[in-house]
KOLZA-657971 format. One record per residue (C-alpha): residue in three letters; x, y, z. Coordinates in Angstrom, 2 decimals. Each point is the difference from the previous one (the first is absolute). Layout:
{aa:ALA | xx:X | yy:Y | zz:Z}
...
% end
This chain:
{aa:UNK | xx:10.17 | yy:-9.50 | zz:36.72}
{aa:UNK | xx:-1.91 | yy:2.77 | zz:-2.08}
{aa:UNK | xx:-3.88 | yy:-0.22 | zz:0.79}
{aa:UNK | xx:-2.12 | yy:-0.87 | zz:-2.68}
{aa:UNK | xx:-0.96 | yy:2.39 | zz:-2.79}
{aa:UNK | xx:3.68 | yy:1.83 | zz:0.36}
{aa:UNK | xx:2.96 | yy:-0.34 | zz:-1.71}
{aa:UNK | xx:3.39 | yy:-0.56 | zz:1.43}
{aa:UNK | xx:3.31 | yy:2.23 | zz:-0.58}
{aa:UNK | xx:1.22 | yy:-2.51 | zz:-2.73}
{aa:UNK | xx:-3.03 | yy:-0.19 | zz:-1.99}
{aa:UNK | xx:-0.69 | yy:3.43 | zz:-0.11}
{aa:UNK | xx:4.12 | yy:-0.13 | zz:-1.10}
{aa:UNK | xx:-0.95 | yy:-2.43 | zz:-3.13}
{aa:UNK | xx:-3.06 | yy:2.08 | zz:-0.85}
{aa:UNK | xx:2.34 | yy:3.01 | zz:-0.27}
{aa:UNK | xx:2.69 | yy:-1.65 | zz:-1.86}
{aa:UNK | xx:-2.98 | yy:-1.47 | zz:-2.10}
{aa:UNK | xx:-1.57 | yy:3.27 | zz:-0.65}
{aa:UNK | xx:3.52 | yy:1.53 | zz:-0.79}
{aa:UNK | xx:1.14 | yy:-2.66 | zz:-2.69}
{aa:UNK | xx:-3.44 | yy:0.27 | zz:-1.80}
{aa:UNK | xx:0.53 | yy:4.18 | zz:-0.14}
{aa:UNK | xx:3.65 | yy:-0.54 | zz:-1.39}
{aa:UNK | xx:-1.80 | yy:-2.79 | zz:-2.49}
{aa:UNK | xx:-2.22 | yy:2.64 | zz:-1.06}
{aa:UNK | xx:2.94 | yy:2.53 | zz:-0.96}
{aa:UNK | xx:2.00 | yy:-2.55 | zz:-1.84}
{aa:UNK | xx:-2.94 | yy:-0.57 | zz:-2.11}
{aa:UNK | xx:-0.52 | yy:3.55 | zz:-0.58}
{aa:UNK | xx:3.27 | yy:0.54 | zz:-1.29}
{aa:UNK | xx:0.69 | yy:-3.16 | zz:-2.01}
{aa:UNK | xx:-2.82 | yy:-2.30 | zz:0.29}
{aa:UNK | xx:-1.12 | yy:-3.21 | zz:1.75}
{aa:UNK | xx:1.88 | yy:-1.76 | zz:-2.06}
{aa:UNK | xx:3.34 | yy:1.32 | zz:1.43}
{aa:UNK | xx:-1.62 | yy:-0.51 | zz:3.88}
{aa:UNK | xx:3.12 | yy:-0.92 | zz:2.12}
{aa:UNK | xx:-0.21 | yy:-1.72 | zz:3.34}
{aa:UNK | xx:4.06 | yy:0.81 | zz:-0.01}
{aa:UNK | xx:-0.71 | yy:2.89 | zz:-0.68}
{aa:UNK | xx:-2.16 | yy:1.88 | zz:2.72}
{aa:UNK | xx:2.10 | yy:-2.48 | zz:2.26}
{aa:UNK | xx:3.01 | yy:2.25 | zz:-0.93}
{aa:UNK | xx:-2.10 | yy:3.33 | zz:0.56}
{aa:UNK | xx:-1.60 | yy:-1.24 | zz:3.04}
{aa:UNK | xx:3.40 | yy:-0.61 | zz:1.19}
{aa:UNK | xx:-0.64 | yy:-3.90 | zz:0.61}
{aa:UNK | xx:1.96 | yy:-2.96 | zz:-1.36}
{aa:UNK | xx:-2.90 | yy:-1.75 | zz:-2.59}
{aa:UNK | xx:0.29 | yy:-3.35 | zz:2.16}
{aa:UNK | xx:-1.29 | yy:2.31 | zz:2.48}
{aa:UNK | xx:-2.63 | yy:1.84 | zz:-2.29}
{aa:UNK | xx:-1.55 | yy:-3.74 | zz:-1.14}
{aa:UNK | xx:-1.06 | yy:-0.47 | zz:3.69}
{aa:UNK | xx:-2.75 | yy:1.98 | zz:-0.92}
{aa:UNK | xx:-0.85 | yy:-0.61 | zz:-4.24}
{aa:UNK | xx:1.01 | yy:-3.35 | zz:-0.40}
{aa:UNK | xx:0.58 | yy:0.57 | zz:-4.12}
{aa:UNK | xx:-0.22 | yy:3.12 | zz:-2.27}
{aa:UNK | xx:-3.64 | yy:-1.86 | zz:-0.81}
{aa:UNK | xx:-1.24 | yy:0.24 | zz:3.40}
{aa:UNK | xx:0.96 | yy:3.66 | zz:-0.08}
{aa:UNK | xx:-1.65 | yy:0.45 | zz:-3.07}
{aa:UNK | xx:-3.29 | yy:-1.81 | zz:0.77}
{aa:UNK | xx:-0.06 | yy:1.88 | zz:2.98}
{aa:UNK | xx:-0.03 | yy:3.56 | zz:-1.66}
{aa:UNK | xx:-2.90 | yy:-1.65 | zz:-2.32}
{aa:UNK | xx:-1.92 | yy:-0.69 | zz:2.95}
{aa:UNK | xx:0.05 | yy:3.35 | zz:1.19}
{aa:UNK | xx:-0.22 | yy:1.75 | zz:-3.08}
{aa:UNK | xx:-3.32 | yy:-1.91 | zz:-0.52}
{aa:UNK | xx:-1.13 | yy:0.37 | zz:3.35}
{aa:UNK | xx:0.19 | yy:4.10 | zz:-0.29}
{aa:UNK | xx:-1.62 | yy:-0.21 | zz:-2.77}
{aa:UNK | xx:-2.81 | yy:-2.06 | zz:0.76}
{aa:UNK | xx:-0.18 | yy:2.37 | zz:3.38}
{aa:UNK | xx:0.21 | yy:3.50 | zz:-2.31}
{aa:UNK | xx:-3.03 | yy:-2.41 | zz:-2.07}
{aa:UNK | xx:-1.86 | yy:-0.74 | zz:3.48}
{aa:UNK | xx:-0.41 | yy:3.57 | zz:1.35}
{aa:UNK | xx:-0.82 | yy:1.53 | zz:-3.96}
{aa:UNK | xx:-2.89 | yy:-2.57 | zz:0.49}
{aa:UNK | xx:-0.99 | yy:0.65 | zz:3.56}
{aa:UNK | xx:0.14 | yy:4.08 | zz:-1.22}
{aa:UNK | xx:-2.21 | yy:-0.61 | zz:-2.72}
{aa:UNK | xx:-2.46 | yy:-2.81 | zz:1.02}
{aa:UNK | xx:-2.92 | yy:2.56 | zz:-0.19}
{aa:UNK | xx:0.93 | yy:1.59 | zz:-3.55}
{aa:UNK | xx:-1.87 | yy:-1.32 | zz:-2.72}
{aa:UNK | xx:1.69 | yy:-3.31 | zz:-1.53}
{aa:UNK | xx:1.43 | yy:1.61 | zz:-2.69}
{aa:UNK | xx:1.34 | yy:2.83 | zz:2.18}
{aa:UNK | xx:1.55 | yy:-3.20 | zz:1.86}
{aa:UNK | xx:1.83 | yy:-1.59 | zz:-2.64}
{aa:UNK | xx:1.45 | yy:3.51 | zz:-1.08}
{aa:UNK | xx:1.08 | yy:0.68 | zz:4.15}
{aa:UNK | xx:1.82 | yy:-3.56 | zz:-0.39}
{aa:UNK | xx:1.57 | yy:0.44 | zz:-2.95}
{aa:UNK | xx:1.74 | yy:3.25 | zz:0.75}
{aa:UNK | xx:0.55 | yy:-1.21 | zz:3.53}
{aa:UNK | xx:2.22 | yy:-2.90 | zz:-2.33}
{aa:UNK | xx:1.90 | yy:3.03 | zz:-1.88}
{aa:UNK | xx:0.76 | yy:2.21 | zz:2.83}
{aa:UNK | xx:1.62 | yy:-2.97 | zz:1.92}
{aa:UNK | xx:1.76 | yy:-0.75 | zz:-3.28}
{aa:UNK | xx:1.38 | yy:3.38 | zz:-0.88}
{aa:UNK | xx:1.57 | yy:0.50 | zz:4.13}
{aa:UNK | xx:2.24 | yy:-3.02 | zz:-0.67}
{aa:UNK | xx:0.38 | yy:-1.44 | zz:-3.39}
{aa:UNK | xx:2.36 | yy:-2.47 | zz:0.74}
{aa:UNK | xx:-2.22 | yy:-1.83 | zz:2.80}
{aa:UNK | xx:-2.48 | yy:0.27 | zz:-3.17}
{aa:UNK | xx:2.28 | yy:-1.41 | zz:-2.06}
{aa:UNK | xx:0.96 | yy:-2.89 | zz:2.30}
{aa:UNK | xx:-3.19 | yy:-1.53 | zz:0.04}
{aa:UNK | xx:-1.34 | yy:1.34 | zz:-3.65}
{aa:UNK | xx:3.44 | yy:0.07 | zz:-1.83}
{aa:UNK | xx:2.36 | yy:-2.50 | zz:-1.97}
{aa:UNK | xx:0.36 | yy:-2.87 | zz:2.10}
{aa:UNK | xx:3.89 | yy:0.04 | zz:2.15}
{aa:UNK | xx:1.74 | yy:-2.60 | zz:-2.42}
{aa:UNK | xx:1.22 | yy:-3.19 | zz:2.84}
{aa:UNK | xx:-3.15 | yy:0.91 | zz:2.17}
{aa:UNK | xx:-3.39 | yy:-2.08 | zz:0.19}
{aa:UNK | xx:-2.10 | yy:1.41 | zz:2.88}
{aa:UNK | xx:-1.38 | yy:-2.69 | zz:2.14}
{aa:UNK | xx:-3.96 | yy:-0.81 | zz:-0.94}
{aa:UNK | xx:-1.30 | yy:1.94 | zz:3.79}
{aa:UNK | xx:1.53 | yy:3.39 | zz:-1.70}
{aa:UNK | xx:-3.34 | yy:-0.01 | zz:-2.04}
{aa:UNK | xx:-2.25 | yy:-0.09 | zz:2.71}
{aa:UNK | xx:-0.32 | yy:3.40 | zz:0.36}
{aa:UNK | xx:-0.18 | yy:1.25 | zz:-3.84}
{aa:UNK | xx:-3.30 | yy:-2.33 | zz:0.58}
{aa:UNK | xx:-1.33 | yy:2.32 | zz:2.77}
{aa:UNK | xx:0.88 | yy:2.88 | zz:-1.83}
{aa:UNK | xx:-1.99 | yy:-1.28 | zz:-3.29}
{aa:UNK | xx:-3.05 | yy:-1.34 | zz:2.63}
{aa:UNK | xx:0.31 | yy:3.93 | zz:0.71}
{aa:UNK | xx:-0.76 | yy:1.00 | zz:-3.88}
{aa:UNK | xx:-2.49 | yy:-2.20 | zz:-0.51}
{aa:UNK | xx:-1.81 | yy:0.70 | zz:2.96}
{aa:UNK | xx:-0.64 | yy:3.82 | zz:-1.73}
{aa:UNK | xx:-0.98 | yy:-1.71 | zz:-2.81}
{aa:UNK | xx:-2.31 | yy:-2.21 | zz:0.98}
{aa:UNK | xx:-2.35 | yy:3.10 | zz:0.78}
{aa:UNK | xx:0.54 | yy:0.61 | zz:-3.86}
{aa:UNK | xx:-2.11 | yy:-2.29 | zz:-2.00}
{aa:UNK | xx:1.55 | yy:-0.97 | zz:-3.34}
{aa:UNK | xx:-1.81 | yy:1.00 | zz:-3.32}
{aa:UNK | xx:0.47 | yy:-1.86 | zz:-3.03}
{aa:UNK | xx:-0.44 | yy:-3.62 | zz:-0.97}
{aa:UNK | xx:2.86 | yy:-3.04 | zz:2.27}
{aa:UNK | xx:2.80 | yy:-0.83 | zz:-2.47}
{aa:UNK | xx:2.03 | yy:-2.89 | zz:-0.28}
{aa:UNK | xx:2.50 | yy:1.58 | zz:2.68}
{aa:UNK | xx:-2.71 | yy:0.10 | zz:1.99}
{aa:UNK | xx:-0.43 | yy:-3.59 | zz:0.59}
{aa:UNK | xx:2.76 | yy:-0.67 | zz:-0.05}
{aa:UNK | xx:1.03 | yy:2.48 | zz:3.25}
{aa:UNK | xx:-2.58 | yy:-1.88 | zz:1.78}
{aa:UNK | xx:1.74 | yy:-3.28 | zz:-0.38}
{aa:UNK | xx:3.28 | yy:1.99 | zz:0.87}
{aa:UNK | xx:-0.78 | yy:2.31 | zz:2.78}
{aa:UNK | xx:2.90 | yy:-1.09 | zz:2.58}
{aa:UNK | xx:1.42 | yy:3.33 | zz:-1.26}
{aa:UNK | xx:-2.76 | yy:2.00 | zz:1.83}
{aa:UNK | xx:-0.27 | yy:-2.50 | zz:3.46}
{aa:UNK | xx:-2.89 | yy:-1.47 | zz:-1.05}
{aa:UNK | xx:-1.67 | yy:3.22 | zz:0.28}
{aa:UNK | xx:-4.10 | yy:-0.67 | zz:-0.57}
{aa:UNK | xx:0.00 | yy:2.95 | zz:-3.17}
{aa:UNK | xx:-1.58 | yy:-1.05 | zz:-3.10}
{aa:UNK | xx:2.25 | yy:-1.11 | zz:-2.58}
{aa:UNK | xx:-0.71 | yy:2.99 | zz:-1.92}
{aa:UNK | xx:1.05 | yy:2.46 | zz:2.33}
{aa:UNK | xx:2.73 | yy:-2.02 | zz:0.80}
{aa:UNK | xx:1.10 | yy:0.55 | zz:-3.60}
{aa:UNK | xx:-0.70 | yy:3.91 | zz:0.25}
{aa:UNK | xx:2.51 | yy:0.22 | zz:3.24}
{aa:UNK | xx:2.60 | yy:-1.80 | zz:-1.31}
{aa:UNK | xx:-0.18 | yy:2.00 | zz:-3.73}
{aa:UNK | xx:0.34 | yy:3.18 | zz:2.72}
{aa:UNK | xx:2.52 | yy:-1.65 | zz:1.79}
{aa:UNK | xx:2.35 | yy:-0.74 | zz:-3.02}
{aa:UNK | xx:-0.93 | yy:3.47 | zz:-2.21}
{aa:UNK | xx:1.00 | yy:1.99 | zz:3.14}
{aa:UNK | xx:3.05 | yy:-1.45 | zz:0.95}
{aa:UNK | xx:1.02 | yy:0.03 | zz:-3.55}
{aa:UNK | xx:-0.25 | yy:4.08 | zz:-0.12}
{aa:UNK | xx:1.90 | yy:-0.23 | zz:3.29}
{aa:UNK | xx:2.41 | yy:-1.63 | zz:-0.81}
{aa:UNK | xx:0.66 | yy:2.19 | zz:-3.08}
{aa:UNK | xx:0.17 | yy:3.21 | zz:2.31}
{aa:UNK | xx:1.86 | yy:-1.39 | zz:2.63}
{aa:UNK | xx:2.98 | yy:-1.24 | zz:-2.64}
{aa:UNK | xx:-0.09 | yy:3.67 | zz:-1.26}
{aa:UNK | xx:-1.50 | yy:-1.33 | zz:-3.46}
{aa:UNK | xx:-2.42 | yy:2.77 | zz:-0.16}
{aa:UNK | xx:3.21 | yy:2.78 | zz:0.39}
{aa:UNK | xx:0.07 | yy:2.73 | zz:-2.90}
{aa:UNK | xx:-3.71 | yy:-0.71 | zz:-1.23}
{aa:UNK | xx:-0.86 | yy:3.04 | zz:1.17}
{aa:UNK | xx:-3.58 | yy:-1.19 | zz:1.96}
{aa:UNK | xx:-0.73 | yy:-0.70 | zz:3.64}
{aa:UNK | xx:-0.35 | yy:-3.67 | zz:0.62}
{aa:UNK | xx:-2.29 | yy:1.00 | zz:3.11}
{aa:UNK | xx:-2.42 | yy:1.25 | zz:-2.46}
{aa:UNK | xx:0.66 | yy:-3.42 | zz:-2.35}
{aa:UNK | xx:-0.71 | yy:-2.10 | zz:2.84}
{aa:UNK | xx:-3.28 | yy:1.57 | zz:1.08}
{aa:UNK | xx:-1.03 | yy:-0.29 | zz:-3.57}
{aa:UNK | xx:0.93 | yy:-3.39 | zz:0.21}
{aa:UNK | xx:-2.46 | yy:-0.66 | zz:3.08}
{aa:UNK | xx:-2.56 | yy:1.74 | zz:-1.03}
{aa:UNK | xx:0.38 | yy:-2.13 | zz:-3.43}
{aa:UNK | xx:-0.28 | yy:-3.08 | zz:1.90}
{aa:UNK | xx:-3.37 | yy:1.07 | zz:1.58}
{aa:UNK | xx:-1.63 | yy:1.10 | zz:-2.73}
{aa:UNK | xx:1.01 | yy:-2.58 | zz:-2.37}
{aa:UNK | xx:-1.48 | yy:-2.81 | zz:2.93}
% end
């Protein structure tokens, strides 16, 4: 019997398998999207029957939920230590570290981006839990901007955040700045998005320098 806190030689067997399917996921989306994910598939390349392969994804949704989960979990991680890096910077100099933090885990995979930020997998509706992290991730943003009291007078979006603020965890952050992190929420995954779908190809400007002007937009305009 393995003693407690170790694994035995068939769960550390699964967790490879696991770990293997979810890497061959990850290439089949590269090449032709999530929509196209196989179970059947990476059975074939993996050299297993896909009876065999469902031992360990029950459904092509369970695969795919799974990938979410991770994709949001590095991200919330790459979110975490941007924060921890910059806790002493000014709070504007935080929101900036977090924001480029978001872009330079976008730009080294664009499809894990794209999983979680994209056009929804047509057939697929991710279990409610799959959320729970995108709600530590925003508690993350809003933390930053807390420290940045907002200027001008509340709006009607305003009040109305405060009497819809599941979307932030219930985080404590006035209303207003609730509205100001989720307008820099939304505005920078929207030139994200552009750049990582190659919309921004043949323009001739550096979308680096577009979104920097874009966060330092947002501050000023606070």
């Amino acid at each position: 019997m393995a003693e407690t806190g170790t694994t035995t030689p068939r769960e550390r067997y699964r967790a490879q398998v696991r770990a293997e399917v979810k890497k061959r996921a990850w290439e089949q989306i590269a090449t032709a999207g999530a929509s196209a994910l196989s179970l059947n598939a990476i059975a074939k390349q993996m050299g297993m029957s896909g009876p065999a392969l469902y031992r360990y994804f029950a459904s092509r949704d369970d695969l795919i939920t799974e990938l979410i989960r991770d994709a949001y979990r590095s991200l919330a991680d790459a979110i975490r230590a941007a924060s921890e890096k910059a806790a002493s910077e000014k709070s504007g100099a935080h929101v900036v570290a977090l924001a480029h933090a978001i872009r330079g885990w976008a730009l080294e995979d664009p499809q894990r981006y794209f999983l979680i930020y994209g056009t929804p997998v047509p057939g697929y509706h991710a279990p409610d839990d799959t959320t729970a992290i995108a709600v530590e991730i925003m508690a993350s943003m809003l933390d930053a901007w807390t420290a940045l009291p907002p200027d001008g007078p509340a709006t009607p979006f305003d009040a109305h955040l405060e009497d819809h603020r599941q979307w932030a965890g219930g985080h404590p952050a006035p209303s207003a700045v609730l509205h100001q992190a989720l307008i820099f929420w939304t505005r920078l995954h929207g030139v994200l998005s552009l750049e990582l779908a190659g919309q921004f190809g043949g323009m001739g400007f550096d979308p680096a320098l577009l979104f920097a002007a874009e966060l330092d937009g947002l501050l000023a305009g606070r």
